[in-house]
N, C-alpha and C positions, 0 to 999 in steps of 0.2 A: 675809452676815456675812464677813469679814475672816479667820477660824479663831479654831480655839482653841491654837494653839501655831506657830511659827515658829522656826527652826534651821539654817543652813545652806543656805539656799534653797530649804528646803523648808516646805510651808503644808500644817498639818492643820488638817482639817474635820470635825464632825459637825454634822447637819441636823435640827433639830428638827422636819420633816416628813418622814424619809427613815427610818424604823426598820424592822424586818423581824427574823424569828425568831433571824439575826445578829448579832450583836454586832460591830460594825465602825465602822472610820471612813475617811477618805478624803484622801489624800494628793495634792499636786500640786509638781512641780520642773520647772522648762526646759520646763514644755510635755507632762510627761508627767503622767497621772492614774494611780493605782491607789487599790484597795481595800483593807484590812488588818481582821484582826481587832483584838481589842482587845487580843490577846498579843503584836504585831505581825506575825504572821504573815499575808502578800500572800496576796488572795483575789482577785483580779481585776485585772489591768495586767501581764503578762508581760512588758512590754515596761521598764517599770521601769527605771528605773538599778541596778543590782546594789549600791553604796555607800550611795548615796540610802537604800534598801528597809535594808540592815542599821544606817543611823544610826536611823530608826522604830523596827526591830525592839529597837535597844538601849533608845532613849527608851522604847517602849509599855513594855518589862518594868520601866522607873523607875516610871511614872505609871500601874502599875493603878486603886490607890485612886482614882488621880483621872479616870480611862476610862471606870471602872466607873459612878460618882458622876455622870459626864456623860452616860453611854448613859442611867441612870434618869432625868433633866430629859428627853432626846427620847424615853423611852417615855412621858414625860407631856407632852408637846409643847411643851414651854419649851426655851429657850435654854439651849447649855450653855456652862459657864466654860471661862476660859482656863486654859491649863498651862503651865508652865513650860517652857522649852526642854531641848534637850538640851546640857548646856554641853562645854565644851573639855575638860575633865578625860579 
């Protein structure tokens, strides 16, 4: 899958075979990968872009409803939808 949101160079992911007691989703920029919960708080990729990691952390806290809505589709192993970007505002 392509993600489900795109912003800045940055491509999130979640995996409708990839669930775990977690709540999380998966980020990629320039080559770097991390984890994030769904608050967007990085659980995995210390290596992050520091910018990168706070534009997620501002998007994830836009798009609960819609985080939340996508982690239930990969706890029941379907496909989850796209979100919205983070826009320029």
């Amino acid at each position: 899958m392509g993600g489900i949101s795109r912003f800045y160079g940055i491509v999130v992911y979640m995996y409708a075979n990839d669930h775990g007691p977690d709540k999380h989703f998966h980020a990629s920029y320039n080559g770097f990968y991390a984890k994030f919960h769904l608050d967007g708080t990085l659980v995995d990729g210390e290596d992050f872009p520091r910018k990168q990691a706070r534009f997620i952390k501002k998007w994830a806290s836009l798009r609960q409803s819609e985080l939340e809505a996508n982690w239930r589709h990969v706890e029941a192993h379907t496909q989850p939808s796209g979100i919205a970007p983070l826009d320029h505002k």
